[in-house]
N, C-alpha and C positions, 0 to 999 in steps of 0.2 A: 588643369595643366597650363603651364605658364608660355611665352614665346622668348625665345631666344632674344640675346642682347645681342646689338649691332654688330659688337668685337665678336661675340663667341659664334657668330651665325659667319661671319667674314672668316674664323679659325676654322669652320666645314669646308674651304672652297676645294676646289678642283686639285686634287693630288699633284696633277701632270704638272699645271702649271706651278704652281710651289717647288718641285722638283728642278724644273726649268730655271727660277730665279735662284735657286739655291744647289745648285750643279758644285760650283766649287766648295761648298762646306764639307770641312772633315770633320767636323767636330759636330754631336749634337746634342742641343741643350738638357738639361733636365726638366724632368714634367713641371706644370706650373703649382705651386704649392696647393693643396689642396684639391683638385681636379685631376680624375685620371680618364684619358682619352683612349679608345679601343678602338682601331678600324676590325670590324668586325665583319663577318668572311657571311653573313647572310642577312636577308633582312625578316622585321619581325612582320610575319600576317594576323596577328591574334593574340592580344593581351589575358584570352581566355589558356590556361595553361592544360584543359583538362578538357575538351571538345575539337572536332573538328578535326582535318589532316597536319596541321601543324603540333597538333600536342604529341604527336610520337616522330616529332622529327627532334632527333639527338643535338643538334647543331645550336638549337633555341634554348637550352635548357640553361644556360651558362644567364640569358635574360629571365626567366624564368624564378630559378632560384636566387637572384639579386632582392625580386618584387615580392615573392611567396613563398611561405615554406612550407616543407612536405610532414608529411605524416610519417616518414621515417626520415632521420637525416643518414648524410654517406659521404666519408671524407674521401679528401682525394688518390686514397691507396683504397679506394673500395668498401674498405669494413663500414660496416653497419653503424648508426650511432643515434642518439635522441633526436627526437625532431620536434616538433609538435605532440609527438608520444614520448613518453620517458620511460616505458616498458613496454609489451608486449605478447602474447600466445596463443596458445589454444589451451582447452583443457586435456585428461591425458586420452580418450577416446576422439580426441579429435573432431567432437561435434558442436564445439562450441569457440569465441573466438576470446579474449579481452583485451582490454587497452586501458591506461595510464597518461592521463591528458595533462599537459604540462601548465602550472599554475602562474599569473602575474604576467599574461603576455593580453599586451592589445594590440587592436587592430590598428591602420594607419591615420581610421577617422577619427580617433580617440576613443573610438566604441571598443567595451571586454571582449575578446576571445573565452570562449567559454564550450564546454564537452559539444552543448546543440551542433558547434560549427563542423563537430566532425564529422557528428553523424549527418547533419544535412549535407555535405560534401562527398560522404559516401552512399548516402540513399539517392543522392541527386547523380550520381556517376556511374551508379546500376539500373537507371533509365535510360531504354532504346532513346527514349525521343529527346535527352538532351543531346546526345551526338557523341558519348565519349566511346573512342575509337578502342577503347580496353571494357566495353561497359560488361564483356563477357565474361570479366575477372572477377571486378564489382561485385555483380548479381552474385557470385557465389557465396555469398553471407548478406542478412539481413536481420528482420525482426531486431532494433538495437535496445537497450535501455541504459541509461543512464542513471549511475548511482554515486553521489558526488562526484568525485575527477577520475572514478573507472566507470568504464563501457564495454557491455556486453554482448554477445551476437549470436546470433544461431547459423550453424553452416549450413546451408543448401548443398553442398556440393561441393568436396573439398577441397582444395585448389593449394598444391603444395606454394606456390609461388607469392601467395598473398599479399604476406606482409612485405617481401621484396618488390611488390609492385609499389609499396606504399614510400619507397625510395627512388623511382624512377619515375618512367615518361605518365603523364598523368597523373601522379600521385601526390596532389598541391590540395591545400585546405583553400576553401574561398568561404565569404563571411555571409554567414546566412542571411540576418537582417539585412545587410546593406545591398545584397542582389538581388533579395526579394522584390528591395523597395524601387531600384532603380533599373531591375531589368538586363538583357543583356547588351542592349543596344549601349544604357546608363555606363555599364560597368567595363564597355568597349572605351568609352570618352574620358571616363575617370575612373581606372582599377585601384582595388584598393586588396593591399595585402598586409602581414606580419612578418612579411622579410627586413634583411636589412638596409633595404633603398625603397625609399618609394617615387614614382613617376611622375616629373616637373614638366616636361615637354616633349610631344614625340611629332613628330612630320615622319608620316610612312614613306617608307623606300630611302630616305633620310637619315635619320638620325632618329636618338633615344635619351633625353638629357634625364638623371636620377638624383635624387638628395638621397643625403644618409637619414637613416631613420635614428634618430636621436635615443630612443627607449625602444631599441630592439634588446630581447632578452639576453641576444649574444652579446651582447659588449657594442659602441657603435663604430662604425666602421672606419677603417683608413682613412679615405677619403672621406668630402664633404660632399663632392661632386661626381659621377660619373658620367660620361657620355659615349654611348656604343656609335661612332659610323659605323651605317650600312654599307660595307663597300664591297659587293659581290665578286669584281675585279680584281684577278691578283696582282697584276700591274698594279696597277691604282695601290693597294692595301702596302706592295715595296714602296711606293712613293712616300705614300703616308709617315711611314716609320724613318725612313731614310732621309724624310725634308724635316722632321721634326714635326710634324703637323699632328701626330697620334704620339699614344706613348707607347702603345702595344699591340702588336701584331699576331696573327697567326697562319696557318695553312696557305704558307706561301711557296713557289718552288724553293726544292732542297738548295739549288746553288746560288741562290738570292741569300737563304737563310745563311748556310756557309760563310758568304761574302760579307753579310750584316754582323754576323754577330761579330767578327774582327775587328770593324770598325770601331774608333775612338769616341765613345760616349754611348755604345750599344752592348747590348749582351744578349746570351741567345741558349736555351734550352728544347732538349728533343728527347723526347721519352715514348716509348710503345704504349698507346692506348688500347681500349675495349673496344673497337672501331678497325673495321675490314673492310677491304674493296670485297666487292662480286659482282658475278652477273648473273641476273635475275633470267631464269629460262621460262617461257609461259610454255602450257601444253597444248601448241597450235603447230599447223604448219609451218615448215621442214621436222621441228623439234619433237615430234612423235617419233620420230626413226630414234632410235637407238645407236643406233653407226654415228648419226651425224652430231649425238650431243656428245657421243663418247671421244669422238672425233675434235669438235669443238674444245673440250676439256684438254686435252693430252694436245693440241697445237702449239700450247700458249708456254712461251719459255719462262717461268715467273721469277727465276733466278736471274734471267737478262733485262727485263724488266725493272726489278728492281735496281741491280747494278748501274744501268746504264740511264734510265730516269730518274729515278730517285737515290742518286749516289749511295747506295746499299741502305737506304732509309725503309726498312721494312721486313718482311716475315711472310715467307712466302707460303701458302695455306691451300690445305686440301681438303676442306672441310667447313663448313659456318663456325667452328669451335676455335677461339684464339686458347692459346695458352692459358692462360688467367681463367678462360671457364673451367666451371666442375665437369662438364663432359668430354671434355680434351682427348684426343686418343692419336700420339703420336705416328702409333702402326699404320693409321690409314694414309695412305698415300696416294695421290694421281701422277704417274710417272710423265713427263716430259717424254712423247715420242711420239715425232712426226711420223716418222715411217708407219707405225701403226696405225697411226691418223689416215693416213691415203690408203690403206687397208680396207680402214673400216670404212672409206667412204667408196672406196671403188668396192665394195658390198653391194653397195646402194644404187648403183651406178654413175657416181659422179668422179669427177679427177678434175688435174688444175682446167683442162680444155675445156672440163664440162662442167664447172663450180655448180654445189648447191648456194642457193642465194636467199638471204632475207636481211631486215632490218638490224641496227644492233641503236639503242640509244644511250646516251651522256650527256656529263653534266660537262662544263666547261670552266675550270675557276672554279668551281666549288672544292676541290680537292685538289691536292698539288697535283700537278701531271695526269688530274681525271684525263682529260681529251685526248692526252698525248699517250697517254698509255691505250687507251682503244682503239687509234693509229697503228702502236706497235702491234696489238692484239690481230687486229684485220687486216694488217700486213703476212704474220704468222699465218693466218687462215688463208689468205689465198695462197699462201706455197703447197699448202698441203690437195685445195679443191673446196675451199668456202669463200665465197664471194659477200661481203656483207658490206652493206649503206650504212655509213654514220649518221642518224639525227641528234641535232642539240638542241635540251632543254633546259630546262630553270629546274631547279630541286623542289620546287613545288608543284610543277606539271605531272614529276613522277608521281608524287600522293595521290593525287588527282587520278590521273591512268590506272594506278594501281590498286587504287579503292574499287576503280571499274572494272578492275579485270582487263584491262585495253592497254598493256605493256608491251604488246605482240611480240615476238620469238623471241625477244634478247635486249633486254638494259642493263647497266651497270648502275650500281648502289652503293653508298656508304653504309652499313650495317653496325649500330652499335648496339652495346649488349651490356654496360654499364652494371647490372646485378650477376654477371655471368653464369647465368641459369642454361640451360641445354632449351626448354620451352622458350627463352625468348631470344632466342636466338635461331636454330635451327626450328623450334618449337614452331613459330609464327611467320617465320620464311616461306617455311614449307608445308604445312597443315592445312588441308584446303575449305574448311570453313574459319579459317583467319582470313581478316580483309588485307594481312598484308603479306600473303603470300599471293604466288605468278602460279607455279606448278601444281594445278589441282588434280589428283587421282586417286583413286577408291585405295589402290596398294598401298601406299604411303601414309595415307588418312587413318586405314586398318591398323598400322603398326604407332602410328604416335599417339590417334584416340583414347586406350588406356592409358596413359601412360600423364596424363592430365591430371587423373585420378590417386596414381599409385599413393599409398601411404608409408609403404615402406622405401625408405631413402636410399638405400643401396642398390635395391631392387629396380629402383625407378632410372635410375643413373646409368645403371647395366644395360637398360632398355632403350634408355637415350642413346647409347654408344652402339649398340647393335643397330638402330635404323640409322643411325649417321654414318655408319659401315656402308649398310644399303643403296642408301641414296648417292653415297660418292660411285659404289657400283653399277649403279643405274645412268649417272651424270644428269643427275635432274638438277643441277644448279654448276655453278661453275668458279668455287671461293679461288681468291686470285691471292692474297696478303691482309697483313694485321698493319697499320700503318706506327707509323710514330707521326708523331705532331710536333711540327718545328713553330716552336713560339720566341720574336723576337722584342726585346723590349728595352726601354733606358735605362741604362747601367745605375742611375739612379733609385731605379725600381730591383725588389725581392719578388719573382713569381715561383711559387707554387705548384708544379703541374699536376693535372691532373688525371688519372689514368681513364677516368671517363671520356675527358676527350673535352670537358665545358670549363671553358676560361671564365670561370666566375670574381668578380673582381672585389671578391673578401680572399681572394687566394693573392692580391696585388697587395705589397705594402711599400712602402716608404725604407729604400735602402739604409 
């Protein structure tokens, strides 16, 4: 990887101040020919796209799929499409898998892509001990063989979800030879993938500079250039767009975006993603009462929420199920009522005099109006008799806590669900040998364990929708909305949006 040139390291500076010398501009230029700048809403911990707590965080994927590509591809309306595989199945008893590996692609070192890389990518992802955070998907197929450009498997354990994993969080092909030979310390310093950019310069917590891959199979990209800033800050990220300094923004407040996209030389798209607020409830104290979660639940006015922070930018949800999944179930509701609320908590013995009290945690900046909605949330709760401490974190401390079990009574989450399966969604929220579910208990374990398994699709789906019935009944989570994503950009620029929720910048073109 290369370092930055004087000019292009002096174009990262400080938002605020750019902002400040450029206060009176209305007008903003267009991008600079051939380079498209992203101030991007996180930064990257892990070039490795398939280990570790960053590989199932949604928000990365948009860098991700620039560098590497997946074993299924998935356009930005969802549907399924060729990736690195150019078909797909099982056989018709379901005990076997195959694949269809796509011919004429190489890697970035100039080394073939060839069948080996898939199956070492998937035999390597179904081991505990490289760390990949799905390796419990993986493992259900193995024994492979390869016979020219199809590959075979034997199922362990049938896993309806499979080949949907193979378009989602984890499901990135990495080059056998080249990791072997250099490790993963090697392939931290210099990653090498078959996407459509490969990686020129990165400084962590900084930036991420990418060239286009000249002989990527799709065609080569728009740009020549891209550069993601990290800029966590949603301040900072208006700045950027608004001084010219970026070309593309995203997840910034609704009334910024409003204001920007008016603007003379800006344009601006908002479209509902695969991606939900909630709060995450663990099974600790207070959160064992029943009163207090149901209570919790039924406090929170998500209709005024929305209205009133997010200028009706959103979809207010009673359930981990957005619309767009297959296990959707409009009927199930959590009715907005307070009164019922100080009900059930003077149950318990608590009222406003005598709040129950525990922690609630968020992110801040990481999602338009994250903090500011947990504000209005724990404002709600103490009317009714819940007393709750805000802490803030980074989106990566949650991983962290929540791989450990150590979320204690109450966090908020972005939950995306990009294959809109019922398992990966409510499936791994709530199932309590997932490492990324809060709520672990034997009741809930019982009802979604088979259902892992089921082979019959209709059947399985029914099953999905009766324990998501349940658990809204129980208030063992607390889904808050579906969001939309306000992305703004230079009117010189055509974006793309994408329902997943990842600004990938093959979805940027040249207006």
């Amino acid at each position: 990887m290369t370092k930055l040139t004087r000019r292009e390291a002096l174009s990262l500076g400080a938002a605020a101040f750019l902002t400040g010398i450029l206060a009176g501009r209305t007008h903003v230029e267009a991008a600079e020919a051939g380079t498209l700048t992203i101030a991007f809403n996180v930064n990257l911990p892990s070039f490795d796209p398939t280990t570790g707590p960053s590989a199932v965080n949604p928000s990365i994927q948009a860098i991700y799929r620039s560098v590497f590509d997946q074993f299924i591809g998935q356009g930005p309306d969802l549907k399924f499409q060729p990736g690195l595989l150019t078909a797909w199945g099982w056989n018709d008893d379901k005990t076997k898998v195959w694949m269809d590996v796509r011919e004429g692609v190489t890697w970035h070192d100039g080394s073939k892509f060839t069948p080996d890389d898939i199956v070492w990518s998937l035999e390597r992802a179904a081991k505990q001990e490289t760390g990949n955070p799905i390796q419990f998907i993986w493992s259900t197929t193995n024994n492979y063989k390869v016979e020219g450009n199809r590959i075979t498997g034997d199922v362990v354990r049938f896993e309806p979800t499979f080949f949907k994993w193979m378009a989602f969080l984890t499901g990135y092909v990495l080059p056998k030879d080249y990791y072997t030979k250099v490790g993963a310390e090697g392939f931290e310093k210099k990653p090498v993938g078959t996407g459509p950019y490969m990686v020129d310069a990165y400084e962590g917590n900084s930036y991420l500079r990418l060239k286009a891959n000249p002989n990527y199979f799709g065609g080569k990209p728009a740009f020549d250039t891209v550069i993601f800033k990290f800029v966590p800050d949603t301040t900072s990220r208006v700045a950027e767009i608004e001084s010219g300094s970026s070309d593309v923004t995203l997840e910034i407040p609704y009334e910024d975006f409003d204001r920007l996209k008016k603007k003379s030389g800006l344009a601006g798209v908002a479209t509902p993603i695969s991606d939900i607020g909630m709060i995450f409830i663990s099974n600790v104290d207070p959160m064992l009462d029943k009163n207090v979660r149901l209570a919790a639940n039924m406090a929170i006015d998500k209709e005024a929420i929305i209205k009133r922070l997010l200028r009706g930018y959103g979809k207010p949800l009673s359930t981990l199920e957005a619309p767009e999944y297959e296990a959707y179930d409009a009927s199930v509701k959590i009715p907005y009522d307070p009164e019922q609320a100080k009900k059930l908590l003077a149950a318990s013995g608590y009222s406003p005099a005598k709040p129950v009290k525990f922690a609630i945690k968020t992110t801040r900046g990481f999602k338009p109006k994250d903090y500011e909605m947990i504000q209005a949330i724990v404002g709600m709760w103490r009317k009714v008799g819940i007393e709750a401490e805000i802490e803030v974190y980074e989106i990566a401390k949650h991983y962290e806590l929540r791989a450990a079990h150590q979320l204690g009574p109450a966090a908020f989450y972005n939950w995306g669900n990009a294959i809109g399966d019922p398992t990966t969604s409510t499936g791994f929220a709530m199932f309590g040998p997932s490492p990324h579910s809060a709520w672990k208990t034997k009741d809930v374990d019982d009802m979604l364990g088979p259902l892992w398994v089921e082979k019959d699709e209709a059947k399985r789906i029914a099953g999905w929708k009766a324990a998501i019935k349940y658990i809204a009944e129980q208030g063992y989570v607390i889904p808050l909305l579906q969001y939309v994503q306000p992305i703004v950009y230079k009117s010189s620029l055509k974006v793309t949006p994408n329902v997943s929720g990842a600004l990938q910048p093959t979805l940027v073109s040249k207006g």
